[in-house]
C-alpha positions as CSV (number, residue, x, y, z in Angstrom):
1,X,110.7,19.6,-19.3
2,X,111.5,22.4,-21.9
3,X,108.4,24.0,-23.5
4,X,110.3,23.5,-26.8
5,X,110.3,19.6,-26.5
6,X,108.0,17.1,-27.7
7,X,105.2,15.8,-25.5
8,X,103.4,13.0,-25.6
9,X,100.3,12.5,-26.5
10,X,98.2,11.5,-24.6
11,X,95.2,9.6,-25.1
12,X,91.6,11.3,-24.4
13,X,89.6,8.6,-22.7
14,X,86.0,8.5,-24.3
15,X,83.5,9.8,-21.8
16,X,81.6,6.9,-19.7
17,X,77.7,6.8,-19.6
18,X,75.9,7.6,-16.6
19,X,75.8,4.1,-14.6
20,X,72.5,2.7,-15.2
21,X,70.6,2.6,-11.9
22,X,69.9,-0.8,-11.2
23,X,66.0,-2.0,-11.7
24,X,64.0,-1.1,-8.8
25,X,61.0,-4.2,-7.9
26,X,57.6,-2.6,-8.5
27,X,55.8,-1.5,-5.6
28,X,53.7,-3.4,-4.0
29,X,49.9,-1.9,-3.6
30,X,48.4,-2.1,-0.3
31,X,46.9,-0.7,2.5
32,X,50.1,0.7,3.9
33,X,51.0,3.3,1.2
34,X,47.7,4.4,-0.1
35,X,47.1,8.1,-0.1
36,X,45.5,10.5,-1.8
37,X,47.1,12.6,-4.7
38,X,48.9,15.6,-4.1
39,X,46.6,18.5,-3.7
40,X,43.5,16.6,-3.8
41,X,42.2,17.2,0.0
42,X,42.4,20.1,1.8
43,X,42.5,20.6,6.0
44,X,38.8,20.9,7.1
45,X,38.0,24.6,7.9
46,X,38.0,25.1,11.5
47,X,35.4,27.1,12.3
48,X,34.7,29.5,15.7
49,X,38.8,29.7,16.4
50,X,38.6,34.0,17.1
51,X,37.8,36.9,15.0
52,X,41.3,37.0,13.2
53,X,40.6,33.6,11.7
54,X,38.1,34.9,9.3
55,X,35.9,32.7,10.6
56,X,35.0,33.5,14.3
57,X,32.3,34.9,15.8
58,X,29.2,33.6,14.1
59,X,31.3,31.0,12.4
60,X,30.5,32.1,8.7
61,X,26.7,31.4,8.7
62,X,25.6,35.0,9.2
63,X,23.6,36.4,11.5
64,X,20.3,35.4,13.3
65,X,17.5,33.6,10.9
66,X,17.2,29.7,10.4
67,X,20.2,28.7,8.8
68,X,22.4,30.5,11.9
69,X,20.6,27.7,14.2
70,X,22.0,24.5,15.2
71,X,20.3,21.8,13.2
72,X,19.9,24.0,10.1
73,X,20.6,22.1,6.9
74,X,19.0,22.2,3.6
75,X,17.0,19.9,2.4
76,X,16.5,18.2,-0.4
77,X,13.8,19.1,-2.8
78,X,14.0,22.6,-0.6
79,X,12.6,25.4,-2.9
80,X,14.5,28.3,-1.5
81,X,10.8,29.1,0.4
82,X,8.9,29.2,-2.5
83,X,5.8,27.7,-2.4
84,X,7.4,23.6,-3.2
85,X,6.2,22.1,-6.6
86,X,4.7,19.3,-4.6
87,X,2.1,21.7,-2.8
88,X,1.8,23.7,-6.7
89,X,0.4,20.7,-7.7
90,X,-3.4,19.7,-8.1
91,X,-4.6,17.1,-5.9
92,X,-7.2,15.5,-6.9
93,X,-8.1,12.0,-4.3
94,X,-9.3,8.8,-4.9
95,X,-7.2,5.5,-5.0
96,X,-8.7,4.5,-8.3
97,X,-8.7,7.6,-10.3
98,X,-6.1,7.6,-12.9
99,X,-6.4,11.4,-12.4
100,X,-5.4,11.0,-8.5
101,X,-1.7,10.8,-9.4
102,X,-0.1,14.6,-9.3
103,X,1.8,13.9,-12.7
104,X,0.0,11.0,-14.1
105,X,2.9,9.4,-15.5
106,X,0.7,5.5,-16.0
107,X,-1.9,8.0,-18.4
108,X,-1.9,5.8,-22.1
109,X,-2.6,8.7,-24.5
110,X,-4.9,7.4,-27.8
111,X,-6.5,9.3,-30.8
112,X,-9.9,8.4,-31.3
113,X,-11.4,7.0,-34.7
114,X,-15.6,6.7,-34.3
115,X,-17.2,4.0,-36.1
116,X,-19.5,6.8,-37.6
117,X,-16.2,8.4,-39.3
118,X,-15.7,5.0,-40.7
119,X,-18.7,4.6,-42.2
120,X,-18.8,8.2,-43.9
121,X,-15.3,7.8,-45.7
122,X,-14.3,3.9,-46.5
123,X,-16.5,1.8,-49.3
124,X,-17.7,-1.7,-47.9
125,X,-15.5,-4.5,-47.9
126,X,-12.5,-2.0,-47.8
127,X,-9.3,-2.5,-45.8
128,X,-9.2,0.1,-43.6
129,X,-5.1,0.7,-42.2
130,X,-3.9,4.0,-39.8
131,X,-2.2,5.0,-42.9
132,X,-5.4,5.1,-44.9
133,X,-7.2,6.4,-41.7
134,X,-4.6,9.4,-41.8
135,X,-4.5,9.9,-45.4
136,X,-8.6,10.3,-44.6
137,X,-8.4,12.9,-42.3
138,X,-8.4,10.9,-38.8
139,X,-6.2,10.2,-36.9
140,X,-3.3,12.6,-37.9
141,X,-1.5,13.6,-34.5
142,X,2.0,11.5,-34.9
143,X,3.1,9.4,-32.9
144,X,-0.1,8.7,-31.0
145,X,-1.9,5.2,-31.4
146,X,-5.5,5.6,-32.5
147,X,-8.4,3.7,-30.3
148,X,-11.6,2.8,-32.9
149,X,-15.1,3.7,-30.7
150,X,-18.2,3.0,-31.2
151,X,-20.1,6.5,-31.6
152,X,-22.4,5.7,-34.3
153,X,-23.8,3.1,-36.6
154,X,-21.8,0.7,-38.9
155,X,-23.6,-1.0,-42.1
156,X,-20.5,-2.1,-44.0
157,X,-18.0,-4.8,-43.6
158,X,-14.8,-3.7,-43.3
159,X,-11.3,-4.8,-42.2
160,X,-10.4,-2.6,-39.6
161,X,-6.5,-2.1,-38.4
162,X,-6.1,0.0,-35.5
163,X,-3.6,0.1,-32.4
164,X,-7.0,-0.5,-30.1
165,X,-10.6,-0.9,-30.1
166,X,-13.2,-0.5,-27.4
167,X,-15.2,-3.7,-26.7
168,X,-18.4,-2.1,-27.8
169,X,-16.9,-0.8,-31.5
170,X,-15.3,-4.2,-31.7
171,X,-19.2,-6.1,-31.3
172,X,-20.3,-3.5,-33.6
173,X,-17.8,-4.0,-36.4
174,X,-18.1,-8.2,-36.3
175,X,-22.0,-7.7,-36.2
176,X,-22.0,-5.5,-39.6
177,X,-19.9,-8.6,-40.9
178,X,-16.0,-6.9,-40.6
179,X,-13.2,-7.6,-38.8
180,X,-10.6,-6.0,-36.4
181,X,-6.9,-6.5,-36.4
182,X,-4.8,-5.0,-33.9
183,X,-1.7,-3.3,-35.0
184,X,1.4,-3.3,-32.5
185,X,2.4,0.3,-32.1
């Protein structure tokens, strides 16, 4: 063929996709190809294996003293040899003593109101409620319930609201022709 002669054209085929591979089944979870993630665990240390090991000799835990020993491991609740917050404590005994227990976490914490008190600053036949108690002066530490006791004499009849009363305050408060209503804190 002469350069100077037609050719033919010729067609351009388009390009083809990349075959689709075909779809794989899932894999099936089990026991047989478990492992952990890549990176995830690393070869335990190996421990005493010569000097140019970086760990040889005394086998990283130092020399002499109590955690060089066979045995040694640190405990829990271990203070680093300060004297331990359970020997810090107070220790007072007795099995029935609220103030036996080192932290006395079963203590119920109240505010007392005397009888006396109520007597000085409510009128008779007055409803007497902690908000009115508070607004009066007694009382006032938030958040704490308040316990009515009976220090003193009562004369009046009132109506007494109050988280708690002691038995004897309670008598007291009927007897002077009143009446006690416990409030649920």
């Amino acid at each position: 063929m002469a350069d100077d002669e037609p050719r033919e054209t010729e067609e351009r085929e388009e390009p083809k996709a990349p075959a689709q591979p075909p779809p794989h089944k899932p894999h099936r979870i089990g026991l047989h190809n478990l492992r952990p993630a890549p990176g995830s665990r690393r070869p335990r240390k190996r421990v005493g294996r010569g000097e140019g090991s970086g760990t040889g000799k005394t086998s990283g835990r130092g020399q002499k003293g109590w955690g060089s020993r066979s045995g040694a491991k640190r405990r829990a609740r271990f203070e680093g040899g300060q004297n331990p917050i359970h020997m810090r404590m107070r220790k007072l005994r007795g099995p029935h003593m609220r103030k036996s227990m080192p932290f006395e976490p079963f203590r119920t914490h109240t505010q007392p109101v005397n009888i006396a008190d109520l007597q000085q600053r409510f009128d008779a036949g007055a409803e007497v409620t902690v908000e009115l108690m508070k607004a009066a002066g007694l009382g006032t530490r938030k958040g704490i319930p308040i316990k009515v006791l009976a220090k003193g004499d009562l004369t009046k009849a009132l109506t007494v609201h109050a988280h708690a009363f002691s038995a004897t305050a309670r008598e007291r408060i009927e007897a002077a022709g009143g009446t006690c209503n416990t409030v649920e804190s």
